[in-house]
PyMOL Python script that loads the backbone (N, CA, C, O; Angstrom):
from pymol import cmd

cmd.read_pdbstr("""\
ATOM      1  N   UNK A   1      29.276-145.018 313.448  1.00  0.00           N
ATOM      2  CA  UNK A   1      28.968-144.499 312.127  1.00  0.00           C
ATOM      3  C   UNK A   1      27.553-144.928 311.757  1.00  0.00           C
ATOM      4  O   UNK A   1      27.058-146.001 312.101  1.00  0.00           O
ATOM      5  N   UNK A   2      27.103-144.238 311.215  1.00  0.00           N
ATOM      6  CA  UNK A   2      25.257-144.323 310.663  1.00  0.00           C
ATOM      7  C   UNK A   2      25.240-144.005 309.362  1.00  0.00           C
ATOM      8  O   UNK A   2      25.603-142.944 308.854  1.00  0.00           O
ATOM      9  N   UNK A   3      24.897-144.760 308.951  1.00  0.00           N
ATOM     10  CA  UNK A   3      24.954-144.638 307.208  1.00  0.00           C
ATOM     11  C   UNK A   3      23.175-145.072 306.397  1.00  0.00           C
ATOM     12  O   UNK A   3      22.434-146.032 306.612  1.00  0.00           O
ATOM     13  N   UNK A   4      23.058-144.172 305.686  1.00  0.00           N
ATOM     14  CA  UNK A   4      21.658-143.728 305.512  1.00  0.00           C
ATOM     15  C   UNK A   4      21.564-143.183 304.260  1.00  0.00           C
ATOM     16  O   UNK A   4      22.580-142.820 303.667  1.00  0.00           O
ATOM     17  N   UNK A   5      20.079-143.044 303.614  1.00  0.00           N
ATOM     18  CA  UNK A   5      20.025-142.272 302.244  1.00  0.00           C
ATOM     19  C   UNK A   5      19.962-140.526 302.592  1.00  0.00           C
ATOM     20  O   UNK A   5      19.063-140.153 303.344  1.00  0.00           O
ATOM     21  N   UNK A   6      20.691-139.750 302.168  1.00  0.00           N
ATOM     22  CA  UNK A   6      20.197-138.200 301.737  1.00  0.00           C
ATOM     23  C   UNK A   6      20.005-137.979 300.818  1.00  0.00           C
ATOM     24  O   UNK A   6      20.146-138.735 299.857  1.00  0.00           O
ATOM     25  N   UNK A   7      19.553-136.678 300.802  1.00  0.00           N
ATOM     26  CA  UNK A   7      18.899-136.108 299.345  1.00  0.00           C
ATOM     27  C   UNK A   7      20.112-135.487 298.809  1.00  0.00           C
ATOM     28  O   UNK A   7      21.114-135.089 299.403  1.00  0.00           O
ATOM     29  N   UNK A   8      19.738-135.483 297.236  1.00  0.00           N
ATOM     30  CA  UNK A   8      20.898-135.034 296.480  1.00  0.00           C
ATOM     31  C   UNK A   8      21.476-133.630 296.875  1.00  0.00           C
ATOM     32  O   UNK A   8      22.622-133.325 296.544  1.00  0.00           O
ATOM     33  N   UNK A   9      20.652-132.761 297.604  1.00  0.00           N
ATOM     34  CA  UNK A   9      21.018-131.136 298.047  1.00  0.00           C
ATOM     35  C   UNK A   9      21.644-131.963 298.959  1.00  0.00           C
ATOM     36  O   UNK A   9      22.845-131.756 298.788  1.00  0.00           O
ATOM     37  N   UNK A  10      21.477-132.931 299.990  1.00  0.00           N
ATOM     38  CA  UNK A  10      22.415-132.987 301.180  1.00  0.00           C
ATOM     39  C   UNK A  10      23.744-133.363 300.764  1.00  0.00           C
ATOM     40  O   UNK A  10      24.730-132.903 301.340  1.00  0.00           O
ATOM     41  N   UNK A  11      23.835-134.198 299.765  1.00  0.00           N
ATOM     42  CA  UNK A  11      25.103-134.324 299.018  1.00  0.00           C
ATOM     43  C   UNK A  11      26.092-133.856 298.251  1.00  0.00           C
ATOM     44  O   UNK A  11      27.201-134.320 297.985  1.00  0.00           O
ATOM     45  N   UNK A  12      25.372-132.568 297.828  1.00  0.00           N
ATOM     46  CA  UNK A  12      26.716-132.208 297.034  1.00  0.00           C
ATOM     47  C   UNK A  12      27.473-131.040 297.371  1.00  0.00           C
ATOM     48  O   UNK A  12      28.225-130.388 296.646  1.00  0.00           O
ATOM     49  N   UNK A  13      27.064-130.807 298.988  1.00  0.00           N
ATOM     50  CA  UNK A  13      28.420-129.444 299.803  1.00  0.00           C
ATOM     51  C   UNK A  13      29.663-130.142 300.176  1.00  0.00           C
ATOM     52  O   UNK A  13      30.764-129.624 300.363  1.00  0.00           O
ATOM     53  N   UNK A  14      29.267-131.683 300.279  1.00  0.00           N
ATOM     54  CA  UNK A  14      30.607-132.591 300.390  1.00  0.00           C
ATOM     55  C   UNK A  14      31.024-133.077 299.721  1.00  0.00           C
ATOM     56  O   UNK A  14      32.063-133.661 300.029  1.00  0.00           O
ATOM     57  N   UNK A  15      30.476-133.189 298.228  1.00  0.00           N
ATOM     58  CA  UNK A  15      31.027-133.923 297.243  1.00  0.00           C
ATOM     59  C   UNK A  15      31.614-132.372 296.318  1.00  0.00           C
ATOM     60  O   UNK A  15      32.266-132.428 295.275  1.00  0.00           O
ATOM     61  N   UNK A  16      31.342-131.551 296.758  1.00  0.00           N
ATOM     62  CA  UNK A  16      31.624-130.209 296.111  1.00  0.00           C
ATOM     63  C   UNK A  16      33.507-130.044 296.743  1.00  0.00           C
ATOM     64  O   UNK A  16      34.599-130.162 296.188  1.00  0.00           O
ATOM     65  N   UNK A  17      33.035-129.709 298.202  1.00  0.00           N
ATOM     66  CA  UNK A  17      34.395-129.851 299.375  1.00  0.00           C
ATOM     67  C   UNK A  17      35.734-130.800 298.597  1.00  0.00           C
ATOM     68  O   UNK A  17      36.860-130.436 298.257  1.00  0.00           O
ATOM     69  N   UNK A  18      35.126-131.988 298.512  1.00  0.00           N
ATOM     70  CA  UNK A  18      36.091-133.378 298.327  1.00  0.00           C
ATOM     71  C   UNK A  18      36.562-133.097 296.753  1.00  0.00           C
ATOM     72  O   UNK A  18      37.708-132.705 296.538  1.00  0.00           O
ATOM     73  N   UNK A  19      35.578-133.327 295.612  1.00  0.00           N
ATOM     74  CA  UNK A  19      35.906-133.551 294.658  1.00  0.00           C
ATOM     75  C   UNK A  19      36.315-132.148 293.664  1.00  0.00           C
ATOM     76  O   UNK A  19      37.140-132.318 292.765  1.00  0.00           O
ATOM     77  N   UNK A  20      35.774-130.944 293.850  1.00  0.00           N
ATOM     78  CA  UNK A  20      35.412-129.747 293.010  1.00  0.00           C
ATOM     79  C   UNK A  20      35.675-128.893 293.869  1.00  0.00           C
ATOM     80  O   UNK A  20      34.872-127.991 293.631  1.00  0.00           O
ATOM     81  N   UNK A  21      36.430-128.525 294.920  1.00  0.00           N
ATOM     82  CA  UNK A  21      36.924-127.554 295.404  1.00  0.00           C
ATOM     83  C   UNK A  21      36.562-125.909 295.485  1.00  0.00           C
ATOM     84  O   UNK A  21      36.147-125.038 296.249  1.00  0.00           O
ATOM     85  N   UNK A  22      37.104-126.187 293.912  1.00  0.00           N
ATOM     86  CA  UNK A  22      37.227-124.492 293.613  1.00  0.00           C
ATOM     87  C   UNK A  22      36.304-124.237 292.294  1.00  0.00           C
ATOM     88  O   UNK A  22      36.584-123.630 291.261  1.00  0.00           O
ATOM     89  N   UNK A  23      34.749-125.109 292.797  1.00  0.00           N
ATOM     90  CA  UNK A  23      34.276-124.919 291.873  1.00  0.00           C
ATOM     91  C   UNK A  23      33.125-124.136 292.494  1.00  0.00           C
ATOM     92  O   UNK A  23      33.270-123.727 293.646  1.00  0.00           O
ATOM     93  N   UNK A  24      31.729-123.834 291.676  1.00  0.00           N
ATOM     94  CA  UNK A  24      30.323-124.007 292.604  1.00  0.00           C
ATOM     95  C   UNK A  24      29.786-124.909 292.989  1.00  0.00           C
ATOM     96  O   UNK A  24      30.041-125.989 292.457  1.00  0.00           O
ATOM     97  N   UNK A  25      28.667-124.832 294.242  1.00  0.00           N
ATOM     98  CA  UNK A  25      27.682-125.912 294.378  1.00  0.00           C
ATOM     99  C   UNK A  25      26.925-126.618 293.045  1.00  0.00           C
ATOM    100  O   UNK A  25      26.791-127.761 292.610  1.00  0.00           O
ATOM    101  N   UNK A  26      26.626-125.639 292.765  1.00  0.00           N
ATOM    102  CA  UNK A  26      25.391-125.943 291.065  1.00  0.00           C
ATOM    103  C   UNK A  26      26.235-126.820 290.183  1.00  0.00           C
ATOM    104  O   UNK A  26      25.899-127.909 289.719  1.00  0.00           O
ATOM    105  N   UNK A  27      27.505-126.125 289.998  1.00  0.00           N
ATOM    106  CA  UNK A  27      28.642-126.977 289.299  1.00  0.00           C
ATOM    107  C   UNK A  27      28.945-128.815 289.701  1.00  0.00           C
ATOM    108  O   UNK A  27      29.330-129.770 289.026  1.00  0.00           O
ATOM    109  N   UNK A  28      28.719-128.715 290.495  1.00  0.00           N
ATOM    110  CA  UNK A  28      28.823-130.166 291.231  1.00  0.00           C
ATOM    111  C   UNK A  28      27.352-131.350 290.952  1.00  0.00           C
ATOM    112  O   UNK A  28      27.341-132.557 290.715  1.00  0.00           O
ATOM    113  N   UNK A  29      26.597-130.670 291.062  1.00  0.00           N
ATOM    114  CA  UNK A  29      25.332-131.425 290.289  1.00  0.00           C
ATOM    115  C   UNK A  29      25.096-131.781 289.271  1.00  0.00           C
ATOM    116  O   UNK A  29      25.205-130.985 288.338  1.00  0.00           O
ATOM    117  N   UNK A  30      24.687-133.085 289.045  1.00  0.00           N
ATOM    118  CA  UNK A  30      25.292-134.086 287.683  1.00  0.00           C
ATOM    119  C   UNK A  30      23.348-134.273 287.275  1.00  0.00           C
ATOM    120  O   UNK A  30      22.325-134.052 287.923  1.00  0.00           O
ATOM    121  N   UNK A  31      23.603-134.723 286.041  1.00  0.00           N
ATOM    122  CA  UNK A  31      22.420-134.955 285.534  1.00  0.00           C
ATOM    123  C   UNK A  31      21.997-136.312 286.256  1.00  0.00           C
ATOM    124  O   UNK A  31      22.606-137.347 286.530  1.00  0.00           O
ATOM    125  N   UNK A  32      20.589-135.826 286.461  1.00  0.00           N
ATOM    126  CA  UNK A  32      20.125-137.431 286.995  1.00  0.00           C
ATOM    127  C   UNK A  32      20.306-137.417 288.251  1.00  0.00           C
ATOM    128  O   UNK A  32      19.699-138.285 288.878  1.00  0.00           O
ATOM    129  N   UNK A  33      21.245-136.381 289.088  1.00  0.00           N
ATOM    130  CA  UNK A  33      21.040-136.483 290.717  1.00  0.00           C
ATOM    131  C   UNK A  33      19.995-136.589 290.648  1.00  0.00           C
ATOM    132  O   UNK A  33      19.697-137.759 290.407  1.00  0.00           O
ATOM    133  N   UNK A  34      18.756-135.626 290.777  1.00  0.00           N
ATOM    134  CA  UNK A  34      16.973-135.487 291.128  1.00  0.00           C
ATOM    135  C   UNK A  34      16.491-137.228 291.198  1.00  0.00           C
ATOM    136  O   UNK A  34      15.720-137.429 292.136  1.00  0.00           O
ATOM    137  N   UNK A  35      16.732-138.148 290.592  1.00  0.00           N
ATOM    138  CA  UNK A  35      16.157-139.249 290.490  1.00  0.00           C
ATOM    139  C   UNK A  35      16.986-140.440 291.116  1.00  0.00           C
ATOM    140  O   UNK A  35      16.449-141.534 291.289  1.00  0.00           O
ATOM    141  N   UNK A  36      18.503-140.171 291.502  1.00  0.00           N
ATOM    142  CA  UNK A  36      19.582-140.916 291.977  1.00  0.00           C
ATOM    143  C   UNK A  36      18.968-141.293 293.178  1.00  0.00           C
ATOM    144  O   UNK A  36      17.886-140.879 293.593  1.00  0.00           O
ATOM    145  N   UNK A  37      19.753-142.142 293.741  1.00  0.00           N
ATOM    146  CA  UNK A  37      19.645-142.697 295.266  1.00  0.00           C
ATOM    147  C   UNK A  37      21.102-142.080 296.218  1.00  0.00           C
ATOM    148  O   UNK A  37      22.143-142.600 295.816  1.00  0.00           O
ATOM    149  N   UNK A  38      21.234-141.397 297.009  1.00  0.00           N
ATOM    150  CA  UNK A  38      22.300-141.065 297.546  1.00  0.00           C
ATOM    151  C   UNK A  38      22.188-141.510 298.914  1.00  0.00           C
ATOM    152  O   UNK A  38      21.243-141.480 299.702  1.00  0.00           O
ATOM    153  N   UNK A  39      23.454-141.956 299.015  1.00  0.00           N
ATOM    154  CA  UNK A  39      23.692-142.479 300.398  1.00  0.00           C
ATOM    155  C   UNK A  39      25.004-141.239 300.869  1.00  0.00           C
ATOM    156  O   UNK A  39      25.711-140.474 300.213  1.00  0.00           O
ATOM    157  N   UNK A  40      24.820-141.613 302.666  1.00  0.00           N
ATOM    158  CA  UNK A  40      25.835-141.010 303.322  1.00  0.00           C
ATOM    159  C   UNK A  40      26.230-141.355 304.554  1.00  0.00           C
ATOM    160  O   UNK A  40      25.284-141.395 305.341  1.00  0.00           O
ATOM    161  N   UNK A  41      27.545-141.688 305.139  1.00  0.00           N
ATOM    162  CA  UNK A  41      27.958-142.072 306.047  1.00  0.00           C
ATOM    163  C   UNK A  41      28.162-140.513 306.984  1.00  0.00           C
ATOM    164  O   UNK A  41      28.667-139.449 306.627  1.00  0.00           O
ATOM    165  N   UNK A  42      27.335-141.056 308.715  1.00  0.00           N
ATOM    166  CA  UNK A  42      27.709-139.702 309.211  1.00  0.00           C
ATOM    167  C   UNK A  42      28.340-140.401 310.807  1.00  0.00           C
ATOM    168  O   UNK A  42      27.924-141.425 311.350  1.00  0.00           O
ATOM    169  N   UNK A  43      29.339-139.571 311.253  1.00  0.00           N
ATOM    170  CA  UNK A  43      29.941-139.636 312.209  1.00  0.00           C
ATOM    171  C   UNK A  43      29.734-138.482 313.368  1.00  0.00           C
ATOM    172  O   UNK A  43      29.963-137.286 313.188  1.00  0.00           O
ATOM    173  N   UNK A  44      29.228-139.107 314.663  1.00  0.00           N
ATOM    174  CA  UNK A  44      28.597-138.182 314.909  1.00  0.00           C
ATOM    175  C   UNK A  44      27.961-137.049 314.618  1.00  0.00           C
ATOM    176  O   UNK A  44      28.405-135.936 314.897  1.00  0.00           O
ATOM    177  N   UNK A  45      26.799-137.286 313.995  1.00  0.00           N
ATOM    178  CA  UNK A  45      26.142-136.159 313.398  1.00  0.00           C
ATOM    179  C   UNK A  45      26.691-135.466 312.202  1.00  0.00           C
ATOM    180  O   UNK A  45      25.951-134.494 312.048  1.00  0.00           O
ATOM    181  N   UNK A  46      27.571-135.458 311.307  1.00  0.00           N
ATOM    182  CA  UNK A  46      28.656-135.235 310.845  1.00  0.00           C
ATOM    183  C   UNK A  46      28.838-135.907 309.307  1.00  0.00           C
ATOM    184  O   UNK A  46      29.848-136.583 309.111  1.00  0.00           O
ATOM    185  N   UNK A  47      28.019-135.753 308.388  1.00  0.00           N
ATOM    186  CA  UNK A  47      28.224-136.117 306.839  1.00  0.00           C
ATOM    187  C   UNK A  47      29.654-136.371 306.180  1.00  0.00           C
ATOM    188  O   UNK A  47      30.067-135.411 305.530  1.00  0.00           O
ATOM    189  N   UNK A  48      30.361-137.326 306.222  1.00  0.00           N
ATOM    190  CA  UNK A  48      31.591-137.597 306.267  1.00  0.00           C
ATOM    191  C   UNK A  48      32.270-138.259 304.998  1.00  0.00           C
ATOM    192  O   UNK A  48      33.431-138.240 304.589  1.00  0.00           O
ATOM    193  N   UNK A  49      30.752-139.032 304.384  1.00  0.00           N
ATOM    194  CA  UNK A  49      31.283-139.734 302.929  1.00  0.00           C
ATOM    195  C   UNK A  49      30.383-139.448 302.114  1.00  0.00           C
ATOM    196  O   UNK A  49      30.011-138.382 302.603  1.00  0.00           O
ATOM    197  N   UNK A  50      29.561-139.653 300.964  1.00  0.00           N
ATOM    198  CA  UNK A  50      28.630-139.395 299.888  1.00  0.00           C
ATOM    199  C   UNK A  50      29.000-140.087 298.893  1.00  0.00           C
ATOM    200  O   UNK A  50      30.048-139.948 298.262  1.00  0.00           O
ATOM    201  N   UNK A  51      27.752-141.228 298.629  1.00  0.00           N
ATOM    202  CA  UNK A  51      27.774-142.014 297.158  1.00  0.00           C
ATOM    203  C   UNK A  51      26.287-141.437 295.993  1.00  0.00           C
ATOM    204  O   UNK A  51      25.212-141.050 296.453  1.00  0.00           O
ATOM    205  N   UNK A  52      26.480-141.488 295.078  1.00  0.00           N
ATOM    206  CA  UNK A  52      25.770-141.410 294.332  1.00  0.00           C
ATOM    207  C   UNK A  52      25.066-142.843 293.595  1.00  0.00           C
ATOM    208  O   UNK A  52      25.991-143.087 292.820  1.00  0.00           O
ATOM    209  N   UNK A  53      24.050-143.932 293.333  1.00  0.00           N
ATOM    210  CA  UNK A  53      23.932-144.301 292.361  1.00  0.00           C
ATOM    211  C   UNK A  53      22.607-144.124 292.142  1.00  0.00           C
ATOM    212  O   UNK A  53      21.538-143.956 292.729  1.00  0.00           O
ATOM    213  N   UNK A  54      23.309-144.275 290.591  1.00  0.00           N
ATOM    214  CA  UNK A  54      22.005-143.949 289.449  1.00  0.00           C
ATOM    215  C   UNK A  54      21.426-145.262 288.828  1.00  0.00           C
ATOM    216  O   UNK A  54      22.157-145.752 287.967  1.00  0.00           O
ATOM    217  N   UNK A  55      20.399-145.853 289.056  1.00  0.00           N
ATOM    218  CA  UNK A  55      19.825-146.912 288.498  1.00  0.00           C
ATOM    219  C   UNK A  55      18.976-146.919 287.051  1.00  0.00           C
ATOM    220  O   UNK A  55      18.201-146.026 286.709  1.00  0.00           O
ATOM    221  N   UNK A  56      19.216-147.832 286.465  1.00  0.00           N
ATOM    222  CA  UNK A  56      18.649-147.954 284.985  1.00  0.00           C
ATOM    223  C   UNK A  56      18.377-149.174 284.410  1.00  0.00           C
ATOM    224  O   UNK A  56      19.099-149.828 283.657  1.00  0.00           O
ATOM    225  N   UNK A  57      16.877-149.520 284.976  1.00  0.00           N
ATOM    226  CA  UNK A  57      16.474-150.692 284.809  1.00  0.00           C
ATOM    227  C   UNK A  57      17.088-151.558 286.017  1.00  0.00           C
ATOM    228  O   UNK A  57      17.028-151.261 287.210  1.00  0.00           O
ATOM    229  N   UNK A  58      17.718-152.744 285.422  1.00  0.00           N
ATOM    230  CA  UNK A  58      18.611-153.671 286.221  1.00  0.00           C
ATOM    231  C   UNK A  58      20.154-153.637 286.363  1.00  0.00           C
ATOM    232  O   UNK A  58      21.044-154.417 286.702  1.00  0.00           O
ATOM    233  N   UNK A  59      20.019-152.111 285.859  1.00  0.00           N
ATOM    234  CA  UNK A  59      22.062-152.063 285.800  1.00  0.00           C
ATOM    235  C   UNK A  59      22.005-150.817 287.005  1.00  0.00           C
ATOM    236  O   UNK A  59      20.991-150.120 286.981  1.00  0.00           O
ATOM    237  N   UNK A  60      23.006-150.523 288.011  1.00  0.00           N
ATOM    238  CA  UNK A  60      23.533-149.750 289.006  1.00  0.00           C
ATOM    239  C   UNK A  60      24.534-148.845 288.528  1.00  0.00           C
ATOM    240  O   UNK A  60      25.552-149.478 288.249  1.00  0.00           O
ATOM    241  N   UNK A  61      24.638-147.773 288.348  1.00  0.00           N
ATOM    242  CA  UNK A  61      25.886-147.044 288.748  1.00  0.00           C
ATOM    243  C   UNK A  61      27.089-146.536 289.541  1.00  0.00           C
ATOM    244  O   UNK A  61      27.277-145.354 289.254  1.00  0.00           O
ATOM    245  N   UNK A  62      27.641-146.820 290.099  1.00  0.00           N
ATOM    246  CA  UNK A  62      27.985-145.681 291.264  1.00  0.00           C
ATOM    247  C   UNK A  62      28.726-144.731 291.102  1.00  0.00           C
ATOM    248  O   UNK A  62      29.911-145.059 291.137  1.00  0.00           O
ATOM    249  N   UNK A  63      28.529-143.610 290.926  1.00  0.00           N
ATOM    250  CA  UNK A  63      29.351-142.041 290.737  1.00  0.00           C
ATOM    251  C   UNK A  63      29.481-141.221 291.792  1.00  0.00           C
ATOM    252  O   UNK A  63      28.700-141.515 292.697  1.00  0.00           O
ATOM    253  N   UNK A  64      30.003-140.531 291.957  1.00  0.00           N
ATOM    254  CA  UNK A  64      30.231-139.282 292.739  1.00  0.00           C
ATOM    255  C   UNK A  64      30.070-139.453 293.720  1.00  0.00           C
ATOM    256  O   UNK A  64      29.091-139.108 294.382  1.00  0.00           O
ATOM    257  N   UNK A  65      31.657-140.443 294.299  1.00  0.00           N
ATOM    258  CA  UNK A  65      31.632-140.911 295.148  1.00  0.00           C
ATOM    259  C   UNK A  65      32.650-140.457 296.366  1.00  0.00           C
ATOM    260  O   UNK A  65      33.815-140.854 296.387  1.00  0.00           O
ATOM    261  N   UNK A  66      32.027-139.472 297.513  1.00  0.00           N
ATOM    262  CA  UNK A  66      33.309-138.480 297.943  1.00  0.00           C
ATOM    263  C   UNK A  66      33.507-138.918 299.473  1.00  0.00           C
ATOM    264  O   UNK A  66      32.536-139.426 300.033  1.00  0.00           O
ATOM    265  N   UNK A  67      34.715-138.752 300.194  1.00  0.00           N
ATOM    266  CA  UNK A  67      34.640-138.950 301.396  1.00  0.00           C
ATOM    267  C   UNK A  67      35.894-137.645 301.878  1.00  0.00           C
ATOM    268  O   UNK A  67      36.831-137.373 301.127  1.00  0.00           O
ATOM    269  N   UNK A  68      35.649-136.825 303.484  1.00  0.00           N
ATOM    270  CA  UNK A  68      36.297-136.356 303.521  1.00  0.00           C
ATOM    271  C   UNK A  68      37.845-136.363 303.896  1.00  0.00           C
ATOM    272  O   UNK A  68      38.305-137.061 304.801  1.00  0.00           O
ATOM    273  N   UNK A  69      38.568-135.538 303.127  1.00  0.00           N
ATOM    274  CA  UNK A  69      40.156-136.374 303.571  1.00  0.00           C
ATOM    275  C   UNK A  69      40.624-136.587 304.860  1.00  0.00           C
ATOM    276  O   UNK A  69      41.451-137.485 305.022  1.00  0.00           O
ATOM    277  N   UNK A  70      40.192-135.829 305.949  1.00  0.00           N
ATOM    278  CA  UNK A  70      40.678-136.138 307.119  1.00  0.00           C
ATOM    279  C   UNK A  70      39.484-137.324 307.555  1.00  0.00           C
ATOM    280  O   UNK A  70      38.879-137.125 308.608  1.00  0.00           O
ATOM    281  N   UNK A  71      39.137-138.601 306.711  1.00  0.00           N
ATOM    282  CA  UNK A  71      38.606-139.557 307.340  1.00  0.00           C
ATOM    283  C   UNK A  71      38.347-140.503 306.228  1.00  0.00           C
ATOM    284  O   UNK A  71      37.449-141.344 306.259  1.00  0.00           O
ATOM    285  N   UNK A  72      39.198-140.326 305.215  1.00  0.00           N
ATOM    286  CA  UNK A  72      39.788-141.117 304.316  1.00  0.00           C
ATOM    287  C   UNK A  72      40.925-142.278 304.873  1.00  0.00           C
ATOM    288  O   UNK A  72      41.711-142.000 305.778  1.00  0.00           O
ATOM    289  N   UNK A  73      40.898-143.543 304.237  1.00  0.00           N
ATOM    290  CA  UNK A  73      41.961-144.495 304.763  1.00  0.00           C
ATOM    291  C   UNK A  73      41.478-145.215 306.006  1.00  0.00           C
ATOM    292  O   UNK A  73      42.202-145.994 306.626  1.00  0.00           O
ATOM    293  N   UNK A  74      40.031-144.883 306.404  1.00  0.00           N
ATOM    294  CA  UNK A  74      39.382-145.526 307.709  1.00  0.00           C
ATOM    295  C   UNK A  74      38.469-146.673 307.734  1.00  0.00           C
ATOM    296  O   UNK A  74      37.801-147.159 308.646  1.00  0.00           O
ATOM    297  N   UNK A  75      38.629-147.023 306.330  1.00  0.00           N
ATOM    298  CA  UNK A  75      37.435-147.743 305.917  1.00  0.00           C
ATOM    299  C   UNK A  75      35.649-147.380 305.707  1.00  0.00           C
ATOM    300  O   UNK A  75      34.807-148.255 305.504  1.00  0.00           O
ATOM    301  N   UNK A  76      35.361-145.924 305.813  1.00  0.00           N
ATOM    302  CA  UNK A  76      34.544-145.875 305.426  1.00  0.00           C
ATOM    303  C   UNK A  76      33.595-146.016 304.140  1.00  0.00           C
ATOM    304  O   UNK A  76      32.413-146.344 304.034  1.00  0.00           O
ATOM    305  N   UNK A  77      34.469-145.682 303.303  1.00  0.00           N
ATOM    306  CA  UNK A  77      33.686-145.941 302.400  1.00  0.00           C
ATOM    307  C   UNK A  77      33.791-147.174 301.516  1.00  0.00           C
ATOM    308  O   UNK A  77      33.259-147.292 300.413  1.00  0.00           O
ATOM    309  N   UNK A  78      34.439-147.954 302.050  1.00  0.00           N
ATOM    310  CA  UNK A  78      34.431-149.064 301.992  1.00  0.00           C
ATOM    311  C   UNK A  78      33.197-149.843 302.448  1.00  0.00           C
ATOM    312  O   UNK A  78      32.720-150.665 301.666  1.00  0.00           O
ATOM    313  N   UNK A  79      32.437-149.588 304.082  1.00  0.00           N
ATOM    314  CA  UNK A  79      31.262-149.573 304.430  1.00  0.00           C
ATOM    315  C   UNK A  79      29.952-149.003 303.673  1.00  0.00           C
ATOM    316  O   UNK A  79      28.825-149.478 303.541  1.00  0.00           O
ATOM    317  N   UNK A  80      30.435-148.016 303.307  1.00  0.00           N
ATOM    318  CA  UNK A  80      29.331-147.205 302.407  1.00  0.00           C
ATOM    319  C   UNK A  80      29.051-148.173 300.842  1.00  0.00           C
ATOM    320  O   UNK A  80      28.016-148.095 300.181  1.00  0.00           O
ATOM    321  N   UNK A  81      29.969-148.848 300.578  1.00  0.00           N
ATOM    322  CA  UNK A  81      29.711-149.649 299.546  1.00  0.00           C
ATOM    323  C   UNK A  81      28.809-151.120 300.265  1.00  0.00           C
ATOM    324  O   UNK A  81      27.633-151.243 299.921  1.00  0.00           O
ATOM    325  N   UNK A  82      29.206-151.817 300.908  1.00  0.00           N
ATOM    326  CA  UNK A  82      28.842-152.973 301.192  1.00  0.00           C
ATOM    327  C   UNK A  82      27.104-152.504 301.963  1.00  0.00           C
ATOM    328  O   UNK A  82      26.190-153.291 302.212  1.00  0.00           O
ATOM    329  N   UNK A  83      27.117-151.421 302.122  1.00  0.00           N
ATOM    330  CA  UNK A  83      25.970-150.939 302.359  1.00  0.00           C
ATOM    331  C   UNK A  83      25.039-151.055 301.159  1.00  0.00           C
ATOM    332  O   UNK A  83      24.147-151.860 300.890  1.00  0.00           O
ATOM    333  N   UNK A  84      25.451-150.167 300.628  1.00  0.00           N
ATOM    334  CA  UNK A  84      24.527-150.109 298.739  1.00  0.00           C
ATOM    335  C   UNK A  84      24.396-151.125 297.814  1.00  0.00           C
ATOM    336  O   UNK A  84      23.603-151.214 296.876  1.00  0.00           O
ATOM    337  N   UNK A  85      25.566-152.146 298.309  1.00  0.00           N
ATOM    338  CA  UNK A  85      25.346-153.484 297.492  1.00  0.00           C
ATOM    339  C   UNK A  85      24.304-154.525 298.674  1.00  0.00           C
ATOM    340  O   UNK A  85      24.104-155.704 298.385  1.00  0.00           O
ATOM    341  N   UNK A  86      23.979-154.191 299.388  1.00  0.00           N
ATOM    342  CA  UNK A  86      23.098-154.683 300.279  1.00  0.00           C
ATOM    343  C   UNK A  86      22.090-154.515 299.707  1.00  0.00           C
ATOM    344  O   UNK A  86      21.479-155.453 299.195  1.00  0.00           O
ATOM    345  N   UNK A  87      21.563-152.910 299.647  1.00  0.00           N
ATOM    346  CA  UNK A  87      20.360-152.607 299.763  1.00  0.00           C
ATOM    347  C   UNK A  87      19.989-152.487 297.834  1.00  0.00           C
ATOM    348  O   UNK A  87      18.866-152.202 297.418  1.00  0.00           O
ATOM    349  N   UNK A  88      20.957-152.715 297.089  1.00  0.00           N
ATOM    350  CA  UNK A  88      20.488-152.878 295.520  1.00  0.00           C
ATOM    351  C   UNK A  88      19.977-154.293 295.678  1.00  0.00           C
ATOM    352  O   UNK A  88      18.950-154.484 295.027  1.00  0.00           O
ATOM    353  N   UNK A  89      20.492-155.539 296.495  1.00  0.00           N
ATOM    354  CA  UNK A  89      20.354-156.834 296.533  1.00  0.00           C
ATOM    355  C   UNK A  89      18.810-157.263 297.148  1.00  0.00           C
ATOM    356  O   UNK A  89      18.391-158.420 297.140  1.00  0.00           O
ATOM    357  N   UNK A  90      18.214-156.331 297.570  1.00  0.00           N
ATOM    358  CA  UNK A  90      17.330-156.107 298.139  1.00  0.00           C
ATOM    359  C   UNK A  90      15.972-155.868 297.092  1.00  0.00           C
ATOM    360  O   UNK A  90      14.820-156.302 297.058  1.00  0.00           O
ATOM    361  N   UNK A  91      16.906-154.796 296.153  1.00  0.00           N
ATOM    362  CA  UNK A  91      16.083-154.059 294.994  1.00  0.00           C
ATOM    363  C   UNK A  91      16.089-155.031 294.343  1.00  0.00           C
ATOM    364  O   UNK A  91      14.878-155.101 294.131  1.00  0.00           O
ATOM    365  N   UNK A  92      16.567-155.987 293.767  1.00  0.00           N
ATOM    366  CA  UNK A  92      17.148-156.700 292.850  1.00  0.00           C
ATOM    367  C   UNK A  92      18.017-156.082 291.374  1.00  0.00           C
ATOM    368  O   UNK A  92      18.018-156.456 290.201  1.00  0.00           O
ATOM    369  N   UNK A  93      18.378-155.507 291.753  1.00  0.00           N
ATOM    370  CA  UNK A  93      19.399-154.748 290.778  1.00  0.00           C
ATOM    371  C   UNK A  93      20.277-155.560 290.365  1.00  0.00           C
ATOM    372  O   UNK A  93      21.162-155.176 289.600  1.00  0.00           O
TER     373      UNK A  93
END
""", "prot")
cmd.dss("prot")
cmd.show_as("cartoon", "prot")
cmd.util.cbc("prot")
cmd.orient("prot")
C-alpha cells in the first residue's frame, strides 16, 4: 500500500462511489476542498481510501473520509490516519 497526497479532483470519484452514491461528482465537493490537504491510500495502482483535512490555523479537521467497501475492515484507513497525524506533527498542527 502507498499512501500519498492527491488533489481534491482525485478525490472525490471515490468519496462520491463510497459516501454519495446516487448523487453527482460536483455534489460531493465540500467547501474548502480547493485549499484542503487530501490524502489517499492506493493498492496497486488503485485509489482505495480518501481523507480530507482542512486546516485552520493550529486546529486539523478530518472530513470526508471514504474507503472502498470491498477493502474496508483491512486496516487501511486506519493507516491513512496514523499517516496524517504524522505528517500534521510535522506541520505542527
Amino acid at each position: 500500500m502507498n499512501i500519498q497526497q492527491v488533489t481534491w479532483e482525485e478525490a472525490l470519484p471515490l468519496r462520491r462511489r463510497v459516501l454519495w452514491p446516487n448523487k453527482s461528482v460536483s455534489f460531493c465537493k465540500v467547501k474548502g476542498d480547493e485549499s484542503a490537504t487530501h490524502y489517499g491510500a492506493f493498492i496497486n495502482g488503485e485509489l482505495v481510501c480518501v481523507a480530507s483535512v482542512y486546516i485552520d490555523g493550529n486546529e486539523a479537521r478530518l472530513r470526508k473520509f471514504a474507503t472502498l467497501h470491498e477493502h474496508q475492515g483491512k486496516g487501511i484507513g486506519s493507516k491513512v490516519i496514523e499517516y496524517i497525524v504524522l505528517n500534521l506533527k510535522c506541520l505542527n498542527v
